[in-house]
N, C-alpha and C positions, 0 to 999 in steps of 0.2 A: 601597301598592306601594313608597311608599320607607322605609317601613320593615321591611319584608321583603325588601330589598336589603339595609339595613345588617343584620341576621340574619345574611342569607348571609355578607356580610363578616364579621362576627366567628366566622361557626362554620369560616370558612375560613381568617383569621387565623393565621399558623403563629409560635411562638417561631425568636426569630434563629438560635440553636444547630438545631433543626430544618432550617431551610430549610441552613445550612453543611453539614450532613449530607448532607440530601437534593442538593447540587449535586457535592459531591463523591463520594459515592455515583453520579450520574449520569456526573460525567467518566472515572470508574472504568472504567464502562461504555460508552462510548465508547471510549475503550482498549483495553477487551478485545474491543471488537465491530472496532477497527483493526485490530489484529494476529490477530485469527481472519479478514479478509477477506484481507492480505496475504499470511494462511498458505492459505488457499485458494486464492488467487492465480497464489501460487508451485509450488502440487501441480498446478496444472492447464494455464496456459502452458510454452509451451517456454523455455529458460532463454538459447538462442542465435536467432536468425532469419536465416541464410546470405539475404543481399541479391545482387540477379542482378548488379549492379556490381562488386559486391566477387569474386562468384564468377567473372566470365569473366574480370577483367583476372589472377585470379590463375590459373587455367586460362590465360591468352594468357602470362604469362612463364613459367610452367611447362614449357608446349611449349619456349619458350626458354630451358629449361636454368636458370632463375631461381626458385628456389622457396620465395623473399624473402615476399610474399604470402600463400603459400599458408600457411607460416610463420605469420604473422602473423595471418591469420581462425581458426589451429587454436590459437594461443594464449589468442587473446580468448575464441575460444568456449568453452575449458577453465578461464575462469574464473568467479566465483562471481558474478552480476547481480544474483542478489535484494534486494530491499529490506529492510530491518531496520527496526522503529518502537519503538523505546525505552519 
């Protein structure tokens, strides 16, 4: 038995340069599996979520001629939220 353990271990034994391949080879991939979840992410959520706070206090000075607010939630929302991963 233990020497058909040590077997195993040497037929599984990897050179150093191998296994540096094979880990970055894997971070690669991790990478590309980040930025394909993120990019699926971003096609599939919305890029604003109008919150009921933000929408009635800006609706309440609106009515009051104040349209500071509303200003405000139309600029956020027109900008770009996405995440980016390098």
């Amino acid at each position: 038995m233990e020497r058909r353990a040590r077997e195993l271990h040497a037929e599984t034994a990897e050179d150093p340069d191998d296994q540096a391949a094979e880990t970055a080879a894997a971070e690669a991939a991790v990478a590309a599996a980040a930025r394909q979840r993120v990019q699926t992410m971003n096609a599939a959520n919305p890029r604003f979520i109008l919150r009921q706070h933000i929408a009635a206090r800006a609706i309440e000075r609106a009515e009051a001629s104040d349209f500071t607010e509303l200003r405000r939630a139309a600029a956020w929302a027109s900008r770009d939220h996405h995440v980016t991963i390098s």
